[in-house]
C-alpha positions in Angstrom: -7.7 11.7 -11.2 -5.4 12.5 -8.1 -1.8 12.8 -9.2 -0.5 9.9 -6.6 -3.3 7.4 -7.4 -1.8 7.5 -10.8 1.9 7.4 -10.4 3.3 6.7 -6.8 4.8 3.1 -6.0 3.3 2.4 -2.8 6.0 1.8 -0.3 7.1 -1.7 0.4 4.7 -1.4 3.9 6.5 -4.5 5.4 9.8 -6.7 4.9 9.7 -10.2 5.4 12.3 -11.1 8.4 14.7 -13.8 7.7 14.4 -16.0 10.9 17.6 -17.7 10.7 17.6 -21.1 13.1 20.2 -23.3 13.3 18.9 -26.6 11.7 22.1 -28.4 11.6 22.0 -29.4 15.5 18.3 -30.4 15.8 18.2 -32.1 12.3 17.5 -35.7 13.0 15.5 -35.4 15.9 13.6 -32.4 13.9 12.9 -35.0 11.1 12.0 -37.8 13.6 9.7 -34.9 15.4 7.5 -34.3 12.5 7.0 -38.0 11.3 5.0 -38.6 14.5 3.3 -35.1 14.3 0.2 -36.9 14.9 1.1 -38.9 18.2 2.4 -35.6 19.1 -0.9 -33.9 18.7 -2.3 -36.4 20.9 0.5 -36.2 23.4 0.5 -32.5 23.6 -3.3 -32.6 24.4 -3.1 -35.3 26.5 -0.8 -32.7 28.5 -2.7 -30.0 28.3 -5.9 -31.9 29.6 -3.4 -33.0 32.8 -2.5 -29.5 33.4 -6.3 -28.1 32.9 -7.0 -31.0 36.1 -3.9 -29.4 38.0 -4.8 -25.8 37.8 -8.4 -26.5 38.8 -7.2 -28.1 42.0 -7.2 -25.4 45.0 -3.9 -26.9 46.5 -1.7 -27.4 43.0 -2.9 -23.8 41.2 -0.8 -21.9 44.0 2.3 -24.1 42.4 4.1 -21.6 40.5 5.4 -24.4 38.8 2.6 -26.0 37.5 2.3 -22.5 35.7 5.5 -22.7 34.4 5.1 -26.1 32.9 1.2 -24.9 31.6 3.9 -22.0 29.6 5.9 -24.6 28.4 3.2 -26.6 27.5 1.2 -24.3 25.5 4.6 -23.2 23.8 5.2 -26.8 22.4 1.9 -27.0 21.3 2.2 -23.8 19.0 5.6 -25.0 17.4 4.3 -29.0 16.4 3.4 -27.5 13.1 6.2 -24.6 12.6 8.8 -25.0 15.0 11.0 -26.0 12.1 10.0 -24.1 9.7 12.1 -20.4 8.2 11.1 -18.0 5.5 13.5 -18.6 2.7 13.6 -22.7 3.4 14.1 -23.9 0.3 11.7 -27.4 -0.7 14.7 -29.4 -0.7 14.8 -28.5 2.9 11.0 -28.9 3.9 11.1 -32.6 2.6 14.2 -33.5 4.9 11.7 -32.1 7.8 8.1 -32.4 6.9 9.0 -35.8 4.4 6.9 -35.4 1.2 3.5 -34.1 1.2 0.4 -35.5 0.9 0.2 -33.5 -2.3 1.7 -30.6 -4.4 -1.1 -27.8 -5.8 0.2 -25.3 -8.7 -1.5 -22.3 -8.2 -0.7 -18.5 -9.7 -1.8 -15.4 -7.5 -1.6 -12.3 -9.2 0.4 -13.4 -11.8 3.2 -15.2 -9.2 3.8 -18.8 -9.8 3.1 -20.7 -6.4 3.7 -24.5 -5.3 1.8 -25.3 -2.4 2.9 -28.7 -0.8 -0.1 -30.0 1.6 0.6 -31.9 4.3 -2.3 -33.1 6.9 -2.1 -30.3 9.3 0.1 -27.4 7.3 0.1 -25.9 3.6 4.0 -24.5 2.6 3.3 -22.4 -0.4 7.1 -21.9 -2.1 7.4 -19.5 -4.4 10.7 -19.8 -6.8 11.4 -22.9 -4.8 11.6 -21.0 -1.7 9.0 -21.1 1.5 6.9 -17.5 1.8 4.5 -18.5 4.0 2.9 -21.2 5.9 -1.5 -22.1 6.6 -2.0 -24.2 9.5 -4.9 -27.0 8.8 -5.1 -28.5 12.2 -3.3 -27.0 15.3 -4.0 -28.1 18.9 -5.8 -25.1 20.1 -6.0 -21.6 19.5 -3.8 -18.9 20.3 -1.4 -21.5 22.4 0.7 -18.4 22.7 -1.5 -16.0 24.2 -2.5 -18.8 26.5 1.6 -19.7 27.0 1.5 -15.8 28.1 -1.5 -15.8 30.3 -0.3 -18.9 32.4 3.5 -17.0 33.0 2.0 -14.5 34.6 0.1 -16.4 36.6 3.3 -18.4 37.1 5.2 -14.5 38.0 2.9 -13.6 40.2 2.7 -17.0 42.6 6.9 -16.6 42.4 6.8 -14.6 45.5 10.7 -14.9 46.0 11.3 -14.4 41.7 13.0 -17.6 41.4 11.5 -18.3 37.9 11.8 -13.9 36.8 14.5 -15.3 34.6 12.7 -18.3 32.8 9.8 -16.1 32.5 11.8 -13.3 30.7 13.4 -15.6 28.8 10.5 -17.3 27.2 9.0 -13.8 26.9 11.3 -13.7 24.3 11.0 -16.9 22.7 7.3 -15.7 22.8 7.9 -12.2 21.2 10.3 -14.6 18.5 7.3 -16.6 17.5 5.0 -13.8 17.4 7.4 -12.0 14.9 7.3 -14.9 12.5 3.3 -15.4 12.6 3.3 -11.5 12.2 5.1 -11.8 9.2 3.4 -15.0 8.0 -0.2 -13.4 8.4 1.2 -10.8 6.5 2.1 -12.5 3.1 -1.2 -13.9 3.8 -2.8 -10.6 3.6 -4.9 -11.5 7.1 -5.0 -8.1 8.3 -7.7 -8.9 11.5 -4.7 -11.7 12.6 -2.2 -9.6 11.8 -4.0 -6.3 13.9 -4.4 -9.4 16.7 -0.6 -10.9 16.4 0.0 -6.7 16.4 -1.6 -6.3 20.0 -0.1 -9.4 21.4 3.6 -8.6 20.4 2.8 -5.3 22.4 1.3 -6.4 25.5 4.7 -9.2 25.8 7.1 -6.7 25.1 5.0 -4.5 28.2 6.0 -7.4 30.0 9.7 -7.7 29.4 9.7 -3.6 29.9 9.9 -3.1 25.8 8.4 -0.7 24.2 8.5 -2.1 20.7 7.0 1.1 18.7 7.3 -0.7 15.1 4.3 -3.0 16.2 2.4 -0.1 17.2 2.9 1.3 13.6 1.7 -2.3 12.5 -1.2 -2.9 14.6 -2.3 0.8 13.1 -1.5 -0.7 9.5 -3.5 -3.9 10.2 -6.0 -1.4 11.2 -5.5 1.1 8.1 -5.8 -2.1 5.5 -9.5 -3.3 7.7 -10.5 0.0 7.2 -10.7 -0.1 3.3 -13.8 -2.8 4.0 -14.6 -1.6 7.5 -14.7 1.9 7.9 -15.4 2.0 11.8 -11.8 0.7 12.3 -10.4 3.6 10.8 -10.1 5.5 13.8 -8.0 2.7 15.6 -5.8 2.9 12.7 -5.5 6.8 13.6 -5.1 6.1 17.2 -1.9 3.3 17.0 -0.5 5.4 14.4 -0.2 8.3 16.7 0.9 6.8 19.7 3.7 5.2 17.4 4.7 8.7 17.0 4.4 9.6 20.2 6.1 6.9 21.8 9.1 7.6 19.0 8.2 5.5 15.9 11.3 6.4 13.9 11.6 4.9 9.7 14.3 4.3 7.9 15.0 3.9 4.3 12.2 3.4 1.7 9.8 3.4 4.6 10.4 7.0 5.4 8.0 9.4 6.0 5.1 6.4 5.2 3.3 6.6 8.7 2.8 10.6 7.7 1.1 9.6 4.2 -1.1 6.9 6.2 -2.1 9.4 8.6 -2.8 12.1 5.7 -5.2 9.4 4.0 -6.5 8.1 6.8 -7.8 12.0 8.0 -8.7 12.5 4.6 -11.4 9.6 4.3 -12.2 10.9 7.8 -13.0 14.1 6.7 -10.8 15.7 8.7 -8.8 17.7 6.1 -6.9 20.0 8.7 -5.6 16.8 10.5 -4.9 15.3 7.2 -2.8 18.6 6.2 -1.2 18.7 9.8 0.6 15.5 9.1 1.5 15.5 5.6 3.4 18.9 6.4 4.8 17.5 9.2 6.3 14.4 6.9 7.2 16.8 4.2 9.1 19.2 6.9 10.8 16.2 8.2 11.3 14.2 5.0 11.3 16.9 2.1 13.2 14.5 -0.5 9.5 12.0 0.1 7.6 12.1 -3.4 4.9 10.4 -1.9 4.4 13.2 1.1 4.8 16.0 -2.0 2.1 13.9 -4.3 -0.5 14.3 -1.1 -0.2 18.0 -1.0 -0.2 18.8 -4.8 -3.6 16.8 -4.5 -4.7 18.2 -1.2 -4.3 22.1 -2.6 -5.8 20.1 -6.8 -8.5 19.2 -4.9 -9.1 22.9 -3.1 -8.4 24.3 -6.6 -5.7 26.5 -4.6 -3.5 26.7 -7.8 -0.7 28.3 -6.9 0.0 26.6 -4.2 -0.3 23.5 -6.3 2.1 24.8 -8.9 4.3 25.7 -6.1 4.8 22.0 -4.9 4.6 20.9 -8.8 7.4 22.4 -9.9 9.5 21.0 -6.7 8.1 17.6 -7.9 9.1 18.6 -11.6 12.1 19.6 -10.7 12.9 16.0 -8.8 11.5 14.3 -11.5 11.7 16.2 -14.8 10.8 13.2 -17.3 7.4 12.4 -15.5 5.0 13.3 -17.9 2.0 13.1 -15.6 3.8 15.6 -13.6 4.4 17.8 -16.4 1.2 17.3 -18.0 -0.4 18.3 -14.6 1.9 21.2 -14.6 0.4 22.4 -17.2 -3.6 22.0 -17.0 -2.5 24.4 -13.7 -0.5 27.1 -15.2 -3.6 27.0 -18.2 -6.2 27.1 -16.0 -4.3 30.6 -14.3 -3.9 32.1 -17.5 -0.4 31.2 -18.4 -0.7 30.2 -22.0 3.1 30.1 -23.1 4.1 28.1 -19.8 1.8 25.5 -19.8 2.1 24.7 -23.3 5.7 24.3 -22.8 5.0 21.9 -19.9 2.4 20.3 -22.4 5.2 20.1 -25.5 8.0 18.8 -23.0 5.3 16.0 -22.0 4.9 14.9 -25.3 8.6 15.1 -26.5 9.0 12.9 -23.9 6.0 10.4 -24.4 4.5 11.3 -28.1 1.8 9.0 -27.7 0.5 10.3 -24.4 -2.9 11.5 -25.4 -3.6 14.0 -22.5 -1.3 16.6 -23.1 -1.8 16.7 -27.0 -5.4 17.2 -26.6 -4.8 19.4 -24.2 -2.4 21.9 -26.2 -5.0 22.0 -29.0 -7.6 22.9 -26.0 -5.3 25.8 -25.1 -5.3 27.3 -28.2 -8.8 26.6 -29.0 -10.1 28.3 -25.7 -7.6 31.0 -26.5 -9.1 32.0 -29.8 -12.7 31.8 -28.5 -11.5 34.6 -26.0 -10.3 36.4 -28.8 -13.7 35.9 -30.4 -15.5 37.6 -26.7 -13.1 40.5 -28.0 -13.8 41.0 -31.2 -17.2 41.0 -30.5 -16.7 43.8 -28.0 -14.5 45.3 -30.8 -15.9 49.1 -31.2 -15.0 49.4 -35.3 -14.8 47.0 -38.1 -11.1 47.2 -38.6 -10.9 45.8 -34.6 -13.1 43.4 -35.7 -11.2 42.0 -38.5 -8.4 41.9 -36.8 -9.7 39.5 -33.4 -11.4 37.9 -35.9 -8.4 37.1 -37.9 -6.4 36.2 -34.9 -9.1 33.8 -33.5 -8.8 32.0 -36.8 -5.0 31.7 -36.5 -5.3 30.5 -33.0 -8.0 27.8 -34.2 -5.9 26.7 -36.8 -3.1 26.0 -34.7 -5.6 23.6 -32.5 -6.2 21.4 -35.3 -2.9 19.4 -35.6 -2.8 18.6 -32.3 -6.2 17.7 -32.0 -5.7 15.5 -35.0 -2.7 13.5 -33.7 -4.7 12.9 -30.1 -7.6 11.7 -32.6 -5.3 9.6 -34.3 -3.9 8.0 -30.5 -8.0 7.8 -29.9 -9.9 7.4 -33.0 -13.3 6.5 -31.0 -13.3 9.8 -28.4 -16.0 11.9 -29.3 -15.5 14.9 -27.7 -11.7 15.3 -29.8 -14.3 14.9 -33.2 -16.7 17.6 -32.2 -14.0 19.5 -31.5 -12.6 18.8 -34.5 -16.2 18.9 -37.0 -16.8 22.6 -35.6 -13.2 23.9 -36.7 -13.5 22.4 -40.2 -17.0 24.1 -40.5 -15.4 27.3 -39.4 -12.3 27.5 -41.2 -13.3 25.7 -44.7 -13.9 28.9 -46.6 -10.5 30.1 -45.4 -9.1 26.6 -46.1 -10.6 25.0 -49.1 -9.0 21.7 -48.4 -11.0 21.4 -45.1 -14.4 20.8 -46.3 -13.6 17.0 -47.3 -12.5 16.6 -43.6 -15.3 18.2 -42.3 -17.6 15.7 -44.4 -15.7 13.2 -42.9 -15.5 13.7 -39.3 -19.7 14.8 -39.9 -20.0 10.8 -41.0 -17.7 9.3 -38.6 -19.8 10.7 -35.9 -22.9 9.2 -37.3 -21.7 5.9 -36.6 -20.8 6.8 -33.2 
């Protein structure tokens, strides 16, 4: 099994932004608001209706300012629902705006305790008494904001003489604002399409305003990436928004370092592109050499090419930053045994298990190493050219066996049903009983207990 599939913590891909409003001014009316969401429904597509009528008159669709208010409108329209609402709002909060719900449903998702208070046209799901994300059940149309967009640049380019560039810019931004928090919201939903979508949208506003915002290029690329695990022809646009984020300079920070580099590296990978995929995971690691992750990807890269000394090379780095991991060490040492370096890897092996003495892999393994070492010695002695050359191989075989059997016993004892560890065992009973007397009631043993396997 690939080193990082076992122990790597993936990294925290996206943080929830705190969108801090300020409630205290808009209270009342914000409470009033939402008590009379439903006229408000009505109004707002009573107003959209008007507008539709306006635009598809010859004379009042060169207005710029009918544009502007089809901005505005469309704008309103998206925030009935969740213009009031914050990540973090506590329920105490929500009831002062939304009033109570129509009912609260106690549900558990992956072992997280979740409220979910439903109202008629929104689900809040709080989780420790706090909101984490929001489900629209009824909204007045869709994408209000891509249509708020479409209808201010209709509105910029009737504005011959710019007399609304600032409005425009300015709800630009309230735009981008929104599309931020339904980013983020689609995210601890785990919609990866919407998010991809909300991904392209935040992009094409902030072309608008002159931005280049390269973070959402690295998202739309994830929203890609995490589509590609069920749809593999989106893969590829995962590849391409990941490398013009890089392009365009995508820069991390923190925990999130060197992460676009290990996206890239898997994303080649499943591709099938391995020199890609080893292009950008030595570009991470040369840029970010303290990232585990980026040194897990190549110790599996050169694992998987069986290029072993290469692997051992970046092992020991990774051993070095993490000297109690015993997968590290154990995989340390299956490496320096399979390139003929007994002593060493059964060091790695015994400093895995002082660490963790009920880790079954590396005991097993030690008994391996001195199993396959004697049968080696066996090859010689039977190549031996006199008796006396014989007897001693033979003789040293038999010590090496021996010194199998304890360990192989202890990683029987951590696995009393694994087969392999009792034929192992069965055959060096039958072999050594003569020399060792008090072996032939084990061997009868281990000879019944694989019967009932």
């Amino acid at each position: 099994m690939p080193i990082n599939n076992i122990i790597k913590n993936e990294f925290k891909i996206l943080y929830m932004k705190k969108i801090v409003f300020f409630l205290v001014a808009v209270f009342f009316f914000g409470v009033n608001c939402f008590a009379q969401s439903e006229s408000k429904f009505k109004s707002a597509k009573d107003n959209i209706d008007k507008n539709d009528i306006a635009i598809n008159n010859p004379k009042k669709n060169l207005n710029p300012s009918v544009w502007m208010d089809r901005g505005k409108i469309f704008q309103d329209a998206y925030n009935i629902n969740i213009g009031f609402l914050r990540f973090g709002m506590p329920t105490t909060e929500a009831e002062l705006f939304f009033k109570k719900p129509k009912q609260i449903v106690p549900s558990e998702e992956e072992g997280v305790q979740v409220e979910i208070y439903e109202y008629s046209q929104i689900k809040l799901f709080f989780v420790n008494g706090l909101l984490r994300n929001w489900e629209e059940t009824k909204s007045v149309v869709d994408n209000p904001l891509k249509e708020a967009v479409q209808a201010y640049q209709q509105a910029k380019k009737l504005d011959e003489k710019g007399k609304n560039a600032k409005k425009i810019d300015e709800a630009y931004k309230a735009i981008n604002r929104d599309l931020e928090n339904r980013f983020f919201n689609e995210y601890a939903l785990l919609s990866y399409t919407d998010m991809f979508n909300t991904a392209l949208d935040r992009i094409e506003v902030g072309n608008l305003l002159g931005v280049v915002d390269t973070v959402y290029y690295f998202y739309a690329g994830y929203s890609a990436n995490q589509q590609s695990k069920s749809d593999s022809t989106v893969l590829q646009t995962a590849i391409d928004y990941f490398e013009k984020a890089l392009a365009m300079g995508y820069k991390e920070v923190g925990d999130s370092e060197g992460q676009i580099y290990d996206l890239l590296y898997n994303a080649y990978t499943r591709m099938g592109n391995t020199d890609q995929a080893l292009n950008y995971v030595k570009k991470g690691f040369e840029k970010y050499p303290n990232n585990e992750i980026l040194l897990y990807d190549l110790i599996n890269f050169y694992m998987a090419r069986g290029e072993n000394h290469k692997t051992l090379d970046y092992l020991e780095q990774a051993v070095a930053k993490d000297p109690k991991n015993v997968i590290l060490l154990f995989s340390q040492g299956r490496i320096l045994d399979e390139l003929g370096e007994k002593e060493k890897s059964l060091a790695a092996y015994n400093t895995a298990i002082e660490i963790n003495p009920n880790y079954f892999d590396p005991i097993y393994n030690s008994g391996v190493v001195y199993y396959n070492y004697a049968v080696k010695l066996m090859d010689e002695a039977n190549d031996a050219k006199t008796n006396d050359e014989f007897d001693r191989l033979k003789n040293l075989a038999d010590d090496e066996f021996a010194k199998a059997i304890p360990f192989l016993e202890s990683a029987l004892t951590l696995n009393p049903n694994e087969t392999n560890t009792m034929e192992i065992l069965k055959s060096l009973y039958l072999r050594l009983r003569v020399k060792f007397p008090e072996l032939e009631a084990k061997y009868n043993d281990m000879v019944q207990r694989l019967e009932k396997q």
